[in-house]
PDB file with SEQRES, HELIX, SHEET and CRYST1 records, atoms N, CA, C and O in Angstrom:
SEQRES   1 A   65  UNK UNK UNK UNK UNK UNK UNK UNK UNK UNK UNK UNK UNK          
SEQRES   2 A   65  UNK UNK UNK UNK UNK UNK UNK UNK UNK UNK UNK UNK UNK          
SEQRES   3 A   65  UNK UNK UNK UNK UNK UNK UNK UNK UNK UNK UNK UNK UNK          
SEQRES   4 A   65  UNK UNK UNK UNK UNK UNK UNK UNK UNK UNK UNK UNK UNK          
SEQRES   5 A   65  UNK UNK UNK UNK UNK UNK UNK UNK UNK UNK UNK UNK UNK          
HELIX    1 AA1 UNK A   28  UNK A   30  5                                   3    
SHEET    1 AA1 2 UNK A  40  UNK A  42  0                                        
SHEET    2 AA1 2 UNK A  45  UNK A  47 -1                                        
CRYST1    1.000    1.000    1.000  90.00  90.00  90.00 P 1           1          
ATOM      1  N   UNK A   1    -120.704 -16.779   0.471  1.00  0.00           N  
ATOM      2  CA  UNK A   1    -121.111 -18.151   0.562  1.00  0.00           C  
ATOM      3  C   UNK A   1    -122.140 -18.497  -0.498  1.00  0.00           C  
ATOM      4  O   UNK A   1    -121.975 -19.554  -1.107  1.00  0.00           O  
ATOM      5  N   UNK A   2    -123.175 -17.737  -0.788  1.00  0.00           N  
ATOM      6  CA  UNK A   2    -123.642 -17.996  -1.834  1.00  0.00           C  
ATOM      7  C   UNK A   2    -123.252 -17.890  -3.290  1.00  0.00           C  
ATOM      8  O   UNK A   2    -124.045 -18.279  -4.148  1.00  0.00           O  
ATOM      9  N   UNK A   3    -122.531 -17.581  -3.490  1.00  0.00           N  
ATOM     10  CA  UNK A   3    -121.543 -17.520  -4.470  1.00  0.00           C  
ATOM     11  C   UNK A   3    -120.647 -18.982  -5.041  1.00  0.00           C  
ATOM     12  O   UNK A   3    -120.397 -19.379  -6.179  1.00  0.00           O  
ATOM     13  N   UNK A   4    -120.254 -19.640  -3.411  1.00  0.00           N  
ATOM     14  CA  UNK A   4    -119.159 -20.663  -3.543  1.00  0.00           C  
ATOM     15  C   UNK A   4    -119.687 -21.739  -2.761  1.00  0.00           C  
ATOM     16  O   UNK A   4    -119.207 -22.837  -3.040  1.00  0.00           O  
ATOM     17  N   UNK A   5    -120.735 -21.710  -1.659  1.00  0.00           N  
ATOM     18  CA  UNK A   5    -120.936 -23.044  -0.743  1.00  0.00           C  
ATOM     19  C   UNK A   5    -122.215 -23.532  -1.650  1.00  0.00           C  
ATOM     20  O   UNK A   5    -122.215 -24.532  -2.369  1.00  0.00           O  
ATOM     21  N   UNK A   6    -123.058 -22.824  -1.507  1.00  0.00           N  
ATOM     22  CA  UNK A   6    -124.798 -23.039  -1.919  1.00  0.00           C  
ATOM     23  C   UNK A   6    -124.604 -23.024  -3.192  1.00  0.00           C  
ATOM     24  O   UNK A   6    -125.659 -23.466  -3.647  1.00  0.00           O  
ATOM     25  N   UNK A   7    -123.690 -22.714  -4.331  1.00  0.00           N  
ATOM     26  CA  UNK A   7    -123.462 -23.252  -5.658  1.00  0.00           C  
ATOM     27  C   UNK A   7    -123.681 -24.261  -5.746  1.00  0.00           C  
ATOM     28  O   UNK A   7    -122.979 -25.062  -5.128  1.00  0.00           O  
ATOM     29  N   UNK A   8    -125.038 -24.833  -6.764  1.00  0.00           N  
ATOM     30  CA  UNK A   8    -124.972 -25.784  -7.339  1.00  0.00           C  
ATOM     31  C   UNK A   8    -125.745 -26.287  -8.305  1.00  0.00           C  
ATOM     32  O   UNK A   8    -125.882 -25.502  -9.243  1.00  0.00           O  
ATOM     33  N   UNK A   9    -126.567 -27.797  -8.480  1.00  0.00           N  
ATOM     34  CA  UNK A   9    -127.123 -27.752 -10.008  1.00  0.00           C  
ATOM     35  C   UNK A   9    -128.386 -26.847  -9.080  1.00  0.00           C  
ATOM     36  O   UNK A   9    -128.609 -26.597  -7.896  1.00  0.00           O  
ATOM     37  N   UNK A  10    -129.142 -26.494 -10.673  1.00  0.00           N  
ATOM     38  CA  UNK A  10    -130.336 -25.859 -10.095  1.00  0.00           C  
ATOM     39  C   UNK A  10    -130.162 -24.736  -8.906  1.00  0.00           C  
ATOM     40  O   UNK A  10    -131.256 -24.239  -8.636  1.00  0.00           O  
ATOM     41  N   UNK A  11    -128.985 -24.154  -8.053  1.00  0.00           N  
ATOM     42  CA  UNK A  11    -129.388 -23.095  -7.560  1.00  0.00           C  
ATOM     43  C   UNK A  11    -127.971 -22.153  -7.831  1.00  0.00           C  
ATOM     44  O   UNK A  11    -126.771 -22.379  -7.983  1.00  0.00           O  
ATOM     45  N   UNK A  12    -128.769 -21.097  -7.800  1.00  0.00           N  
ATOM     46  CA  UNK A  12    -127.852 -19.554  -8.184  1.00  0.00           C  
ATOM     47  C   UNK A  12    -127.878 -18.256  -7.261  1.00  0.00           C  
ATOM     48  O   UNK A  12    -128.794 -17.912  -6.514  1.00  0.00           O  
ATOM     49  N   UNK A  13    -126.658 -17.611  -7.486  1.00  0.00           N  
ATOM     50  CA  UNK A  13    -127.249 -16.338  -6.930  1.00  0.00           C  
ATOM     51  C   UNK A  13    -127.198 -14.947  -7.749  1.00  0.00           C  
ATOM     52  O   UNK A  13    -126.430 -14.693  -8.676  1.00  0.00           O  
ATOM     53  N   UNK A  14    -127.986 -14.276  -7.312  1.00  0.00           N  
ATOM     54  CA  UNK A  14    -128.113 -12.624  -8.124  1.00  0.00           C  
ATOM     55  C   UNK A  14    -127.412 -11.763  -7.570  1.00  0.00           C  
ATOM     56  O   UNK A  14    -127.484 -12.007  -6.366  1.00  0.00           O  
ATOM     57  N   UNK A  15    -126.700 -10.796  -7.756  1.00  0.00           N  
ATOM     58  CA  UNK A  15    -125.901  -9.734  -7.467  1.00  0.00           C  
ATOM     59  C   UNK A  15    -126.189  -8.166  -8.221  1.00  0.00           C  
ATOM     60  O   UNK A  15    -125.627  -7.883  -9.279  1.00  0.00           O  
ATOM     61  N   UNK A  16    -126.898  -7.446  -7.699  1.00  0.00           N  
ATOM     62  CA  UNK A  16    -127.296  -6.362  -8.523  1.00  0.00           C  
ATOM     63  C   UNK A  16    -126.259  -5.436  -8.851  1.00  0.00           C  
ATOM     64  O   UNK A  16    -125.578  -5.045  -7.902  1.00  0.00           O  
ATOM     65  N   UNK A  17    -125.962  -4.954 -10.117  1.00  0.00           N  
ATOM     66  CA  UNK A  17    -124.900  -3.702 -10.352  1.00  0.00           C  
ATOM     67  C   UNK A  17    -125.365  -2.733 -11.113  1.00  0.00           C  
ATOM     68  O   UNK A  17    -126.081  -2.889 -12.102  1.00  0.00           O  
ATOM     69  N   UNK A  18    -124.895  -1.519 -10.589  1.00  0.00           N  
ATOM     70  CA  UNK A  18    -125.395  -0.092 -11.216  1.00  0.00           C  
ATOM     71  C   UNK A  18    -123.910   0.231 -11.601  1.00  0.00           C  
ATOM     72  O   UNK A  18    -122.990   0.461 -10.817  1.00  0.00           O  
ATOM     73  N   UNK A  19    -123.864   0.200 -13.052  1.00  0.00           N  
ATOM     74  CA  UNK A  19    -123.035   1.173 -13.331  1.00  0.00           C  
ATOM     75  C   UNK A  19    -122.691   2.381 -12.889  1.00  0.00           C  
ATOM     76  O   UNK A  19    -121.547   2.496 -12.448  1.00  0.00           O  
ATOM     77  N   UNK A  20    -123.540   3.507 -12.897  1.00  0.00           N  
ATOM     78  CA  UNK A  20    -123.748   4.719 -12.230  1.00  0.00           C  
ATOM     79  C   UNK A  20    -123.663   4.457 -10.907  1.00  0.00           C  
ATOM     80  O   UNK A  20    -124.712   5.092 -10.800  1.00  0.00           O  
ATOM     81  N   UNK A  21    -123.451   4.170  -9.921  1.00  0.00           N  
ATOM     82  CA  UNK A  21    -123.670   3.848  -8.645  1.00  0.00           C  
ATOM     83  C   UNK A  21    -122.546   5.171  -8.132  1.00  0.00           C  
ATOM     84  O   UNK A  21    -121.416   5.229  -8.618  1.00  0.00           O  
ATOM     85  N   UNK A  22    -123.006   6.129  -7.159  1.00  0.00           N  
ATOM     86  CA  UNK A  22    -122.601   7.282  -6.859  1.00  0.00           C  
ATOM     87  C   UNK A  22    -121.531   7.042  -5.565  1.00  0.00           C  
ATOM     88  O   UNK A  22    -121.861   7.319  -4.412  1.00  0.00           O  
ATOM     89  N   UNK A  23    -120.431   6.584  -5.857  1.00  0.00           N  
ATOM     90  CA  UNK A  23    -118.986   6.012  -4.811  1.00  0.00           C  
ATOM     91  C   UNK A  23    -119.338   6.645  -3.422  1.00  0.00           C  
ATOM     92  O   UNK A  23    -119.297   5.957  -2.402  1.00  0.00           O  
ATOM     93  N   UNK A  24    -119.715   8.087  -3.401  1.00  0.00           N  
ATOM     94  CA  UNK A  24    -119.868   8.987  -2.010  1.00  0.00           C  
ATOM     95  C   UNK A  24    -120.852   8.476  -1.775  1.00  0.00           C  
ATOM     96  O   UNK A  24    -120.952   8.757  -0.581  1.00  0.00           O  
ATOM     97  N   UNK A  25    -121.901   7.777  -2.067  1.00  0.00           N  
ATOM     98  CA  UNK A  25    -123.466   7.722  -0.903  1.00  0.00           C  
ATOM     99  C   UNK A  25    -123.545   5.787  -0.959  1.00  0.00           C  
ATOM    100  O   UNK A  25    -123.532   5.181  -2.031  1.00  0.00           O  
ATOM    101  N   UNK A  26    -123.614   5.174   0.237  1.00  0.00           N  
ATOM    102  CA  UNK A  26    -123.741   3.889   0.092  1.00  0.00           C  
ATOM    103  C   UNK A  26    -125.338   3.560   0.414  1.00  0.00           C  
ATOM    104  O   UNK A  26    -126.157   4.392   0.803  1.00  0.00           O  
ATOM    105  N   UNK A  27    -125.609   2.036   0.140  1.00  0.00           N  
ATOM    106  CA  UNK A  27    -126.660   1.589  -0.158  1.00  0.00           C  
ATOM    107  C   UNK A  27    -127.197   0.436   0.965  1.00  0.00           C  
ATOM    108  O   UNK A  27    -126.429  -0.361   1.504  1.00  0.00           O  
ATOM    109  N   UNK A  28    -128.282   0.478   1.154  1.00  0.00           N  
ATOM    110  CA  UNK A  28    -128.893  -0.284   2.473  1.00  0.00           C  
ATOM    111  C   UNK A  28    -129.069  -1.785   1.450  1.00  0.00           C  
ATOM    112  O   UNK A  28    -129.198  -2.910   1.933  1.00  0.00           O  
ATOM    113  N   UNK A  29    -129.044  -1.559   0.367  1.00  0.00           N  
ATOM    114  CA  UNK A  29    -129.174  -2.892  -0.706  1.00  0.00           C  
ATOM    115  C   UNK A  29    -129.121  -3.926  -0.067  1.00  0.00           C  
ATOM    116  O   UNK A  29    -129.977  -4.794   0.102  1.00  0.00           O  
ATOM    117  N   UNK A  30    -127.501  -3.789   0.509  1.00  0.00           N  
ATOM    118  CA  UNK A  30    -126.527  -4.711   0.452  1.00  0.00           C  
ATOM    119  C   UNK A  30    -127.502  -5.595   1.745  1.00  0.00           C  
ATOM    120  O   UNK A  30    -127.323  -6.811   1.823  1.00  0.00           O  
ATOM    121  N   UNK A  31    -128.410  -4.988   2.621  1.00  0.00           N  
ATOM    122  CA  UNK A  31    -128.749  -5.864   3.862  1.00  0.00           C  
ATOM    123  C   UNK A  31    -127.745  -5.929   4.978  1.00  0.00           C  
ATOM    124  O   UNK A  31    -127.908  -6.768   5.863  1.00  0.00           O  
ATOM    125  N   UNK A  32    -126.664  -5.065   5.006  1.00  0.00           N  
ATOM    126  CA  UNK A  32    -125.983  -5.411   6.134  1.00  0.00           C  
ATOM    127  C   UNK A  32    -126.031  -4.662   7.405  1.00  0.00           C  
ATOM    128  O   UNK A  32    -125.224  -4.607   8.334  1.00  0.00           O  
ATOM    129  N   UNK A  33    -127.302  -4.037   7.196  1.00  0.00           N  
ATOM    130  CA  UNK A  33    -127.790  -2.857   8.110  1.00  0.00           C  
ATOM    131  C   UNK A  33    -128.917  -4.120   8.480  1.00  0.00           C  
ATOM    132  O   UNK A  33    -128.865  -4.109   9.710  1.00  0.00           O  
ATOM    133  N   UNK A  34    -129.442  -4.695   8.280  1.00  0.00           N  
ATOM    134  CA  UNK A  34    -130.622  -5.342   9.044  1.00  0.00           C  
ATOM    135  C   UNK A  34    -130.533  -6.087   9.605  1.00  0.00           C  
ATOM    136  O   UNK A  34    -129.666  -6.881   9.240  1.00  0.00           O  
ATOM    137  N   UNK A  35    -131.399  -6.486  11.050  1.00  0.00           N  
ATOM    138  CA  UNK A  35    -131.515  -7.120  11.806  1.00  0.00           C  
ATOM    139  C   UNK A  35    -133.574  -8.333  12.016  1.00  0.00           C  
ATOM    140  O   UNK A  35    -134.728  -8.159  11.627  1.00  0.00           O  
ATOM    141  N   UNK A  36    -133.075  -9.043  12.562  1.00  0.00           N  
ATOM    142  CA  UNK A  36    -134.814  -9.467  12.702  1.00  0.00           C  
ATOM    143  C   UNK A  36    -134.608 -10.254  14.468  1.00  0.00           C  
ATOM    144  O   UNK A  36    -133.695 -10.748  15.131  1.00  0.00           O  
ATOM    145  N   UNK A  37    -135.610 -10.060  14.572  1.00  0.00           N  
ATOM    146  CA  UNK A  37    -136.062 -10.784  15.582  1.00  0.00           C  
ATOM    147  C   UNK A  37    -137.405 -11.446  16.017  1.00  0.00           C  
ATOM    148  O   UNK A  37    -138.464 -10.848  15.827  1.00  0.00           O  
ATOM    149  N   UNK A  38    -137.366 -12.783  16.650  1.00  0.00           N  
ATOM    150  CA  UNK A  38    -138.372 -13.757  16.739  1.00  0.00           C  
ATOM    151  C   UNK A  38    -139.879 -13.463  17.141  1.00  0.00           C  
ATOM    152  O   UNK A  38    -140.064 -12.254  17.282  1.00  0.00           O  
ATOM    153  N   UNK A  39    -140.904 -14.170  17.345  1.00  0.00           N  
ATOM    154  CA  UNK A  39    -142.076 -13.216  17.668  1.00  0.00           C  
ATOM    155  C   UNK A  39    -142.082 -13.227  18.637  1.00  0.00           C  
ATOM    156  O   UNK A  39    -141.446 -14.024  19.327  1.00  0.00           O  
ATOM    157  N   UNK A  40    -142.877 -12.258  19.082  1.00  0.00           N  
ATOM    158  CA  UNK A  40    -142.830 -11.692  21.209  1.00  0.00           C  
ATOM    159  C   UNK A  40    -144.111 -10.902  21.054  1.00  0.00           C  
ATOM    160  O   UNK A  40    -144.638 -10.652  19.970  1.00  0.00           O  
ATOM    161  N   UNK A  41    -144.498 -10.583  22.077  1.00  0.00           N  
ATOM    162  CA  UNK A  41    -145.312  -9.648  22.484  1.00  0.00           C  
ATOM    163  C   UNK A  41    -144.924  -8.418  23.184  1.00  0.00           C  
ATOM    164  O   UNK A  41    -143.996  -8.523  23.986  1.00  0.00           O  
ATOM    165  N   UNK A  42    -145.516  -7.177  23.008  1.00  0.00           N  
ATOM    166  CA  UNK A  42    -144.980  -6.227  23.391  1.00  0.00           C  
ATOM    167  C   UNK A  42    -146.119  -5.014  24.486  1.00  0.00           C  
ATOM    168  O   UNK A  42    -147.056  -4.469  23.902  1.00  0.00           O  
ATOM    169  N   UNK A  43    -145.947  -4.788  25.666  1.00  0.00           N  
ATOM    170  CA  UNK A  43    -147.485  -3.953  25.981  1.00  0.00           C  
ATOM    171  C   UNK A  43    -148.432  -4.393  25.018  1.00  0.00           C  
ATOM    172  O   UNK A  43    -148.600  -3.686  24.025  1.00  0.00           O  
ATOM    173  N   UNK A  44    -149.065  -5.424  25.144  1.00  0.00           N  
ATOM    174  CA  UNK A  44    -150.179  -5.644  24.574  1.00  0.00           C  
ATOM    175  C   UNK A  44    -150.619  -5.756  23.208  1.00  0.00           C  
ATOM    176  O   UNK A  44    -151.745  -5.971  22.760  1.00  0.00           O  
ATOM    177  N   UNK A  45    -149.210  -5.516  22.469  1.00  0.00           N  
ATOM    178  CA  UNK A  45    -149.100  -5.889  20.926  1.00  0.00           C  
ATOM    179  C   UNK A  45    -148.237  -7.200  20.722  1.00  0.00           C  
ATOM    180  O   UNK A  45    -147.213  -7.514  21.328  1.00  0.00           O  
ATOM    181  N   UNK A  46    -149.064  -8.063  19.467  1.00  0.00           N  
ATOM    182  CA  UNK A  46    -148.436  -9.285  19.392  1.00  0.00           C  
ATOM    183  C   UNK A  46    -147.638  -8.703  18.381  1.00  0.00           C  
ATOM    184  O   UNK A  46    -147.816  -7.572  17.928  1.00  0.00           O  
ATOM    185  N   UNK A  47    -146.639  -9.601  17.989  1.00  0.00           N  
ATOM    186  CA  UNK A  47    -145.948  -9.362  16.596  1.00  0.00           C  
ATOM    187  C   UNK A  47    -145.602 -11.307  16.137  1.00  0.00           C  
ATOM    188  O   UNK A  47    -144.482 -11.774  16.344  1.00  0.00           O  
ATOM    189  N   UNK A  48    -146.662 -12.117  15.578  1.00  0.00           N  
ATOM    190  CA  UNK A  48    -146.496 -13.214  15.956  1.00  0.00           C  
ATOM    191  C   UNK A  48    -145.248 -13.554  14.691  1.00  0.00           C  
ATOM    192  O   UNK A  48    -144.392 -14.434  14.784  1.00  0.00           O  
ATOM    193  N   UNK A  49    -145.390 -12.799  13.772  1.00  0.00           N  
ATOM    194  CA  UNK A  49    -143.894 -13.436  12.736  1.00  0.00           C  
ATOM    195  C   UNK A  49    -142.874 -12.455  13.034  1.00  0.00           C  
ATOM    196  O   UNK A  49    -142.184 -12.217  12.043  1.00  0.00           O  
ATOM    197  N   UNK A  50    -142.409 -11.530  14.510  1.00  0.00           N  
ATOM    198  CA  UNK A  50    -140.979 -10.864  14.925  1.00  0.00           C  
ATOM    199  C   UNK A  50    -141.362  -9.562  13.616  1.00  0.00           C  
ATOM    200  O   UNK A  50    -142.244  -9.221  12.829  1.00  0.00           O  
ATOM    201  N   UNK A  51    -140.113  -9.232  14.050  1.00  0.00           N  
ATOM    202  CA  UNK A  51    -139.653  -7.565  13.995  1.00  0.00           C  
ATOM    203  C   UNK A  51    -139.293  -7.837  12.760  1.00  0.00           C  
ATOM    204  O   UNK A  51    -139.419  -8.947  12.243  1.00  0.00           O  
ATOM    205  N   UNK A  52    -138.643  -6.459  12.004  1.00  0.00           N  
ATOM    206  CA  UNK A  52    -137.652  -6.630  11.310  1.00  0.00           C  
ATOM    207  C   UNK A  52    -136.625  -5.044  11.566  1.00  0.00           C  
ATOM    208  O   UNK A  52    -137.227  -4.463  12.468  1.00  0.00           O  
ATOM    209  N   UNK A  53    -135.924  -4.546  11.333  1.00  0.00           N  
ATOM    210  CA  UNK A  53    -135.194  -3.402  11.661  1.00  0.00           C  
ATOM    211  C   UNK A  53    -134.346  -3.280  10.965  1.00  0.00           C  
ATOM    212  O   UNK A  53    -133.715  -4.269  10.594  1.00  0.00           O  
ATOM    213  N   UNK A  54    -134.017  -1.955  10.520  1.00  0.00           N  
ATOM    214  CA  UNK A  54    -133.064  -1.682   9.735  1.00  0.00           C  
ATOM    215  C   UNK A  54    -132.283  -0.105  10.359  1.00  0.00           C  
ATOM    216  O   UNK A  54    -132.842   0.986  10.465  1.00  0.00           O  
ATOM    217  N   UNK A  55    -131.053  -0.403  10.649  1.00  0.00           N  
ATOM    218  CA  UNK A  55    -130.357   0.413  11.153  1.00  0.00           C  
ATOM    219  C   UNK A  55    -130.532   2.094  10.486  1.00  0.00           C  
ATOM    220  O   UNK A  55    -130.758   2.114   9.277  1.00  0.00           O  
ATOM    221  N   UNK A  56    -130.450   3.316  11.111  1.00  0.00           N  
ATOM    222  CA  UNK A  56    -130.503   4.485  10.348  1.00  0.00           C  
ATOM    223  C   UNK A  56    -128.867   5.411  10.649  1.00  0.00           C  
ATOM    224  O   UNK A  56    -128.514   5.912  11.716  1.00  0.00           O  
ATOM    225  N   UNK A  57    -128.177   5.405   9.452  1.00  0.00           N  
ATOM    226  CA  UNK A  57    -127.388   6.258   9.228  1.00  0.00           C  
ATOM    227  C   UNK A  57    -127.745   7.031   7.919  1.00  0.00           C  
ATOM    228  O   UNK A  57    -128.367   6.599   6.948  1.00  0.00           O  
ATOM    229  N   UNK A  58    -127.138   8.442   8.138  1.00  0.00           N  
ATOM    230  CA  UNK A  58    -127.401   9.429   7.488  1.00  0.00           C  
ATOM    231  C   UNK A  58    -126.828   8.983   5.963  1.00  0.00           C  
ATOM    232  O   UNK A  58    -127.622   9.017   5.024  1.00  0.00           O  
ATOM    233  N   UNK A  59    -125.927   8.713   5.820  1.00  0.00           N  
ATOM    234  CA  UNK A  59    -125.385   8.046   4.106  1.00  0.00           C  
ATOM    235  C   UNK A  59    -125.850   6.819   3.690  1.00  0.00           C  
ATOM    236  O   UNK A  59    -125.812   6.477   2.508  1.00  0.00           O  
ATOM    237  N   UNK A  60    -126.278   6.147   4.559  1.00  0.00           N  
ATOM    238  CA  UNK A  60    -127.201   5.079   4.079  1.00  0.00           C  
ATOM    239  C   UNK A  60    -128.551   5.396   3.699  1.00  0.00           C  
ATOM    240  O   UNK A  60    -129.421   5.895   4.412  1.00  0.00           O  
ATOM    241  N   UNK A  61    -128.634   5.009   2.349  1.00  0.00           N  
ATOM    242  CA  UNK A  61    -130.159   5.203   1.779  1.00  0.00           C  
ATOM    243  C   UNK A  61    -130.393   4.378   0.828  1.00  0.00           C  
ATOM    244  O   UNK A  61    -129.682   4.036  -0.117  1.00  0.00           O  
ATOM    245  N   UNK A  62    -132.084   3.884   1.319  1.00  0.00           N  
ATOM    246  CA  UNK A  62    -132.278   2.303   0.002  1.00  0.00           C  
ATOM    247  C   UNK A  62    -132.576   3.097  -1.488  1.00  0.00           C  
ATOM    248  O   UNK A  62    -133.274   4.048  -1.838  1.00  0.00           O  
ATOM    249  N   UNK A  63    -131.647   2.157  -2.147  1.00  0.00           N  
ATOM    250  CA  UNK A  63    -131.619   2.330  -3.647  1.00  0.00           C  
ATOM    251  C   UNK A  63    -133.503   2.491  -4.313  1.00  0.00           C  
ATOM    252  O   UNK A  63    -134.469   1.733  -4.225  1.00  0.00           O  
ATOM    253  N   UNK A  64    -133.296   3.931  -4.988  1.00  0.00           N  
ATOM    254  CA  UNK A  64    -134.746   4.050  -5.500  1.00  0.00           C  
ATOM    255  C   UNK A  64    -135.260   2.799  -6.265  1.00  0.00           C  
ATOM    256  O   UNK A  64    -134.304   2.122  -6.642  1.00  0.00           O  
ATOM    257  N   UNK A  65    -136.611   2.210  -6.657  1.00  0.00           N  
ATOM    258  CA  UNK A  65    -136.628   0.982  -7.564  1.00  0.00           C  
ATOM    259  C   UNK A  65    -136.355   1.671  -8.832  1.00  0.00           C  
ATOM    260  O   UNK A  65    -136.279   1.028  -9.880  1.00  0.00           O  
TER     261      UNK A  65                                                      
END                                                                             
């Protein structure tokens, strides 16, 4: 969608590519491992701007900078 809906004057989108990019190990890059949630309180801890979470599988690992 950002690619084809949110196209327009003045806005764009970025798409990062690694040539080298190693086919066997995938990348948390992409964001499709994350989740967020709203603010709450928890036993006595606030979290007033929510969570954020990112799923853990073993072949998923964030791209070094």
């Amino acid at each position: 969608m950002v690619f084809t809906v949110f196209r327009g004057k003045d806005v764009a989108g970025i798409q990062q590519f690694n040539p080298t990019h190693n086919l066997d190990m995938d990348s948390l890059n992409s964001n499709g491992n994350l989740e967020t949630i709203p603010p709450y309180s928890n036993g006595g801890i606030d979290y007033p701007l929510g969570r954020l979470f990112r799923g853990s599988i073993p072949t998923f690992i964030p791209t070094k900078p």
